[in-house]
N, CA, C and O atoms as a GROMACS GRO file, in nm:
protein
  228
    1UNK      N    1  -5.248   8.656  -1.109
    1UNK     CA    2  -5.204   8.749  -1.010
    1UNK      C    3  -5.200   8.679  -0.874
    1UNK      O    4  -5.291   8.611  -0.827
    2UNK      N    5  -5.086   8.704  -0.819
    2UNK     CA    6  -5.090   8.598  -0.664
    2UNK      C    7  -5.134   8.755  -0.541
    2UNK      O    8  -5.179   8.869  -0.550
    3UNK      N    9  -5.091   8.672  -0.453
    3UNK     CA   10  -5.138   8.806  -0.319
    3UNK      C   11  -5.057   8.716  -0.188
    3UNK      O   12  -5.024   8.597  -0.190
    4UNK      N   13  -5.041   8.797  -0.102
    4UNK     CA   14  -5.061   8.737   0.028
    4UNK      C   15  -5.112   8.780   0.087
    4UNK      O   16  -5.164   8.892   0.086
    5UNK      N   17  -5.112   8.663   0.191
    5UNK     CA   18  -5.300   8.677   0.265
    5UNK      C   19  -5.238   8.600   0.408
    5UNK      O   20  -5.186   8.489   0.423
    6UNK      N   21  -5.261   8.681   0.478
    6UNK     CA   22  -5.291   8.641   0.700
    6UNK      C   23  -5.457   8.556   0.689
    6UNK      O   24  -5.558   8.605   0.637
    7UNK      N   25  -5.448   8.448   0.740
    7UNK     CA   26  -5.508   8.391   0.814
    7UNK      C   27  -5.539   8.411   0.962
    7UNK      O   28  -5.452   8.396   1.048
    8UNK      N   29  -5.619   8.433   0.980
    8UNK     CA   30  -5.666   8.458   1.203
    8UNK      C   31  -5.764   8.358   1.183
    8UNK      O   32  -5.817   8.342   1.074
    9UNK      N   33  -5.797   8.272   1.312
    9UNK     CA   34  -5.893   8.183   1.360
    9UNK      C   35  -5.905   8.216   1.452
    9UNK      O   36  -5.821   8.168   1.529
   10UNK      N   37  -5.985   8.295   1.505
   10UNK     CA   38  -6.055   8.344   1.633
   10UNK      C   39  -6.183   8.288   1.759
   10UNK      O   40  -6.288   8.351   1.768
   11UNK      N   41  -6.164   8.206   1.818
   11UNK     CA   42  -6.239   8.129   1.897
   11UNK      C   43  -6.274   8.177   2.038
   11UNK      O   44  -6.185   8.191   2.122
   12UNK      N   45  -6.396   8.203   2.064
   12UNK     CA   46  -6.413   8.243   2.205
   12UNK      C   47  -6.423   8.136   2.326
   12UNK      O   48  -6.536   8.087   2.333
   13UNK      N   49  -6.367   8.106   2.385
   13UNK     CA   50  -6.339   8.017   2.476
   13UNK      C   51  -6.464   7.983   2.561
   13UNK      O   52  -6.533   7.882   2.553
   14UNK      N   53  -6.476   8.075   2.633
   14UNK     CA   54  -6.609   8.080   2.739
   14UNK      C   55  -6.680   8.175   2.736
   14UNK      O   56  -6.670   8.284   2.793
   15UNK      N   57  -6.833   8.095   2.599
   15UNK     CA   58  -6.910   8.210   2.567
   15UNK      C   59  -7.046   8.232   2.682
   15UNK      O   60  -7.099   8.131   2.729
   16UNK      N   61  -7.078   8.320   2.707
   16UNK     CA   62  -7.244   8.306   2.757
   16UNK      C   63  -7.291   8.189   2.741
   16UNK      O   64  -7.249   8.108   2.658
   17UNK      N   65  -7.418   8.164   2.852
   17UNK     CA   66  -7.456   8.088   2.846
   17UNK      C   67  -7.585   8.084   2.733
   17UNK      O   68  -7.627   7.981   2.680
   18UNK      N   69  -7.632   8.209   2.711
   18UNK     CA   70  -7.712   8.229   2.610
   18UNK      C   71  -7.697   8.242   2.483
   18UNK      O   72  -7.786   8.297   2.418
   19UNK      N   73  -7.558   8.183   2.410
   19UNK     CA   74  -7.508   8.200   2.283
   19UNK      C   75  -7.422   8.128   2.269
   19UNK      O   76  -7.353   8.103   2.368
   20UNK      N   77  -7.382   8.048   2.108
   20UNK     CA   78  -7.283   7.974   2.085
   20UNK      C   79  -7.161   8.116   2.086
   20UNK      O   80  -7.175   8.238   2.077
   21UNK      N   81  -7.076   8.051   2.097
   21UNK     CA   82  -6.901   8.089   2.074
   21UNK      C   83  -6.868   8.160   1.971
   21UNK      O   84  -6.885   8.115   1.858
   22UNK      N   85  -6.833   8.238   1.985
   22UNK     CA   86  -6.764   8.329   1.854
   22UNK      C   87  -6.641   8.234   1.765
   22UNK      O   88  -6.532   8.197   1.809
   23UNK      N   89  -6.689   8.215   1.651
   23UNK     CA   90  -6.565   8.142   1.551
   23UNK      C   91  -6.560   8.208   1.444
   23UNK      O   92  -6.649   8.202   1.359
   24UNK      N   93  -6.471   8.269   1.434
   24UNK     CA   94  -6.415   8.376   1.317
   24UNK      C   95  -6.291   8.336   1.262
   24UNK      O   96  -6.184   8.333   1.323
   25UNK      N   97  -6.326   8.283   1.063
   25UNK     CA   98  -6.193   8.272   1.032
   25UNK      C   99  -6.178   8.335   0.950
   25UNK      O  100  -6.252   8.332   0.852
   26UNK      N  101  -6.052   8.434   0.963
   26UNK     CA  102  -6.065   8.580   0.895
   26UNK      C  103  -5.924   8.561   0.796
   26UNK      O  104  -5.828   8.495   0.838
   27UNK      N  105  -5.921   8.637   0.637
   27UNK     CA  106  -5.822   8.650   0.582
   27UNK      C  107  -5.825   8.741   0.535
   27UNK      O  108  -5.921   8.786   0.473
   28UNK      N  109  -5.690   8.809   0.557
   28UNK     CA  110  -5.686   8.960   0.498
   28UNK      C  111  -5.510   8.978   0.407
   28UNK      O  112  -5.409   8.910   0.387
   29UNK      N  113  -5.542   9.062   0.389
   29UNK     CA  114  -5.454   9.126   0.295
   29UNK      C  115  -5.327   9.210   0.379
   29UNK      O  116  -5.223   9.246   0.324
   30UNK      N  117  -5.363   9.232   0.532
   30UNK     CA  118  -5.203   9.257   0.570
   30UNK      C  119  -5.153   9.140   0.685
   30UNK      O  120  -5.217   9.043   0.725
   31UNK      N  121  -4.978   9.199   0.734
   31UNK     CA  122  -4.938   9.165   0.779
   31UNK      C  123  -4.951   9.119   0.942
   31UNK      O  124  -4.961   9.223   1.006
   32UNK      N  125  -4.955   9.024   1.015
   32UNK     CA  126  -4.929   9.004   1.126
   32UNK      C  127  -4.834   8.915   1.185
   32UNK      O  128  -4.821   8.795   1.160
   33UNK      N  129  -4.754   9.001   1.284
   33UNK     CA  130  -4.677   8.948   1.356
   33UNK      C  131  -4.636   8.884   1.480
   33UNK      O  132  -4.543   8.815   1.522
   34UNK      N  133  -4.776   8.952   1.534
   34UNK     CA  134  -4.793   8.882   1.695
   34UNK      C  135  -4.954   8.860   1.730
   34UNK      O  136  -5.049   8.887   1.656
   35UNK      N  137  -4.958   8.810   1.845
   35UNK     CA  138  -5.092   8.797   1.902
   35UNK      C  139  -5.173   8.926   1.895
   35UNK      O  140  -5.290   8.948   1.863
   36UNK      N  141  -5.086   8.994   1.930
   36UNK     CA  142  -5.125   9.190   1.970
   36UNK      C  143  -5.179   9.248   1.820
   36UNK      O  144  -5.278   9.316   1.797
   37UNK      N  145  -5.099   9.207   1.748
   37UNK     CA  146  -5.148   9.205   1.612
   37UNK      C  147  -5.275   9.179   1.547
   37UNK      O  148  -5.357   9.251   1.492
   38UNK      N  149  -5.266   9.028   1.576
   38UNK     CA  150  -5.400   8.936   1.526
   38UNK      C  151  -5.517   9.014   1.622
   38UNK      O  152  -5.607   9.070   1.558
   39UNK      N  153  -5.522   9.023   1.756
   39UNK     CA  154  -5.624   9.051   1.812
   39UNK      C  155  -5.649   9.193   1.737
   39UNK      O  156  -5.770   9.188   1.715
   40UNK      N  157  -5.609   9.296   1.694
   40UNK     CA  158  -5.622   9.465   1.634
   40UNK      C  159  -5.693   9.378   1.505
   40UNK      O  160  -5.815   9.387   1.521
   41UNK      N  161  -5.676   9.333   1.438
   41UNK     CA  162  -5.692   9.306   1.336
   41UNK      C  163  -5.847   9.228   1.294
   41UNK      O  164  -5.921   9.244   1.197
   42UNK      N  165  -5.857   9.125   1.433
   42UNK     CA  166  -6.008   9.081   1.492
   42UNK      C  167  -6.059   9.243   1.520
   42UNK      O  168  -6.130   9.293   1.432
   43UNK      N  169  -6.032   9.312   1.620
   43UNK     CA  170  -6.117   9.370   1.659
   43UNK      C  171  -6.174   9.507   1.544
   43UNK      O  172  -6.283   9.564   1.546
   44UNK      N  173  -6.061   9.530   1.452
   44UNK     CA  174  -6.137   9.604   1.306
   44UNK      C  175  -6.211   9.527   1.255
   44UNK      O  176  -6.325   9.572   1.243
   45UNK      N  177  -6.193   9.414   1.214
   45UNK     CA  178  -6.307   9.332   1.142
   45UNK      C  179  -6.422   9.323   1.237
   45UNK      O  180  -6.521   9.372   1.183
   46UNK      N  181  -6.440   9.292   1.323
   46UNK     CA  182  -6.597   9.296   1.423
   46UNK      C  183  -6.639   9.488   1.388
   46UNK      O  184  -6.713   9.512   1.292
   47UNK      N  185  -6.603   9.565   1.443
   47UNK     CA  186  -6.599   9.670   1.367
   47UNK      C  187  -6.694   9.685   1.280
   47UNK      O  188  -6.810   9.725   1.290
   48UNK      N  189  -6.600   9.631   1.155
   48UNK     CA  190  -6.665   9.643   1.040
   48UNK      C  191  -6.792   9.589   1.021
   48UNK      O  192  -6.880   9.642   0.954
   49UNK      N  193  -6.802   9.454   1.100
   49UNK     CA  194  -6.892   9.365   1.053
   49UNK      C  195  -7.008   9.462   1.100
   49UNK      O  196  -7.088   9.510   1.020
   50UNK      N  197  -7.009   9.479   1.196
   50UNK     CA  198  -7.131   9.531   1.288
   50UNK      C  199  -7.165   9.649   1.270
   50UNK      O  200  -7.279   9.676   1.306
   51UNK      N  201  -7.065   9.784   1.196
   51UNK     CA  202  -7.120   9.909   1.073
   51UNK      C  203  -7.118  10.003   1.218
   51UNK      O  204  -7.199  10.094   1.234
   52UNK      N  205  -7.011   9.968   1.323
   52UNK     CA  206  -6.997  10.100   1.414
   52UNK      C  207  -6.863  10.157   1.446
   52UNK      O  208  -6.786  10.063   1.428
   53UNK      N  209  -6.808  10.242   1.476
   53UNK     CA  210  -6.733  10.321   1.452
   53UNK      C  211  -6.656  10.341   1.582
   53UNK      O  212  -6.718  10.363   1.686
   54UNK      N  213  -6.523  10.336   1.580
   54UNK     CA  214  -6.470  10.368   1.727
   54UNK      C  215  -6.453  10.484   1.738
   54UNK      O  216  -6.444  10.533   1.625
   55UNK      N  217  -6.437  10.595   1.858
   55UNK     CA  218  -6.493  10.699   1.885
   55UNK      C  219  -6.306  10.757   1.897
   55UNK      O  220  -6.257  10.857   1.842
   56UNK      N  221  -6.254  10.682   1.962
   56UNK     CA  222  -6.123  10.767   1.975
   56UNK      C  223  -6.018  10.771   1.899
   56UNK      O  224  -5.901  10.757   1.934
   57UNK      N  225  -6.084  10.803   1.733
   57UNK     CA  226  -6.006  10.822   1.627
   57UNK      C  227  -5.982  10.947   1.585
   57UNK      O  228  -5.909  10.967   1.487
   0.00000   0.00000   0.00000
């Protein structure tokens, strides 16, 4: 069975000084087409990761 799959590599540029850098390499199962995209797509996965819920749904 094949699939396609988006790749995002997500790097935080200039993290705190009290923490390494955010490096997230994320693959999912839909489509992206732009930056605007990839970033929605980071910001559900952090989301998820972290088990909290956005409020203005």
């Amino acid at each position: 069975m094949a699939a396609d799959l988006t790749a995002i590599h997500a790097v935080e540029p200039n993290p705190p000084a009290d923490r390494k850098s955010i490096d997230w390499k994320l693959l999912i199962d839909l489509e992206v087409n732009s930056c605007e995209e990839a970033v929605e797509k980071i910001k559900w996965s952090a989301t998820q990761a972290t088990g909290t819920r956005r409020r203005d749904r």
